[in-house]
C-alpha positions in Angstrom: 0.0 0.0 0.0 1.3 3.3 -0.6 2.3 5.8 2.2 0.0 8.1 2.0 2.3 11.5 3.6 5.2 9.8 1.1 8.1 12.4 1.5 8.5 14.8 -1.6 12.0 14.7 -1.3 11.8 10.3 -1.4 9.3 10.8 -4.3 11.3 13.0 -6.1 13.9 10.7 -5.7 12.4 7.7 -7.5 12.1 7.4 -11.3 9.9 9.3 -13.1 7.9 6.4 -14.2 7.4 5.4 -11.0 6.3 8.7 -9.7 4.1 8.7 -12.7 2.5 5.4 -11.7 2.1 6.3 -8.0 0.2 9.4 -9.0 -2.1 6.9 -11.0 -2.3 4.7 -8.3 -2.9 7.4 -6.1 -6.0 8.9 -8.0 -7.5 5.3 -8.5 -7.5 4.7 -4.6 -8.9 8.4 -4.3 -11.8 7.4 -6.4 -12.5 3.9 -5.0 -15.3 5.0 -2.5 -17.3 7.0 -5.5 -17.3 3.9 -7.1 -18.2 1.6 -4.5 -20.9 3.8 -3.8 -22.3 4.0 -7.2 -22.0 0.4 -7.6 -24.3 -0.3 -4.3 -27.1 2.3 -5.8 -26.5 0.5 -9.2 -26.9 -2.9 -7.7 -29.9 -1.9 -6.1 -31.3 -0.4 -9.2 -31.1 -3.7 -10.9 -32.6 -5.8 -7.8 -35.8 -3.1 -8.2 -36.2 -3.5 -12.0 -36.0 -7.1 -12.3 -38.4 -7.7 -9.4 -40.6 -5.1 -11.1 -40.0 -6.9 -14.2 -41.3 -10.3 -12.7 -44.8 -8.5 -11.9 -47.7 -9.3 -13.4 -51.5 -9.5 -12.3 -51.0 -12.4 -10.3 -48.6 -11.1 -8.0 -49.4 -7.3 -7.6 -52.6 -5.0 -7.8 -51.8 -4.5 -11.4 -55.4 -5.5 -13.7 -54.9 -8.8 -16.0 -55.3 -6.0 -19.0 -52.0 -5.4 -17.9 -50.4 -8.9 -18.7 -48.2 -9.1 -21.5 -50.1 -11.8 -24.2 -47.8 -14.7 -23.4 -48.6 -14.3 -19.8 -52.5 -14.2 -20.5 -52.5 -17.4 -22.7 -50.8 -19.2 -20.0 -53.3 -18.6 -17.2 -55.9 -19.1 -19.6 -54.5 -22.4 -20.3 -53.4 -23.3 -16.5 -57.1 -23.0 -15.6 -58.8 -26.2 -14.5 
């Protein structure tokens, strides 16, 4: 892990690739909580849709109009 209070006058003794890349690495950690956050909210975004996707008149107060037609032949078929 890198230090984060790394001395200037160590950093500016290393390479400048390496300084280049630590930078990098630097901003990538800096963002990692942005991310992790939008990733949670995005999760749960999916989770809601695809249970809102499995809803049909069976399972919520929506009317059987509502049914897409594959849905409507198969309860009218599944009747005894």
């Amino acid at each position: 892990m890198i230090e984060p209070g790394l001395a200037d006058e160590l950093r500016l003794a290393l390479p400048a690739p390496v300084q280049t890349y630590l930078g990098a690495l630097e901003t990538a950690v800096a963002l990692l909580p942005t991310v992790q956050a939008e990733l949670a909210m995005l999760r749960a975004e999916v989770a809601e849709l695809r249970a809102r996707l499995g809803q049909d008149s069976t399972n919520s107060s929506r009317p059987p109009s509502s049914d897409p037609p594959a849905a409507q032949a198969t309860r009218a078929t599944a009747a005894p």
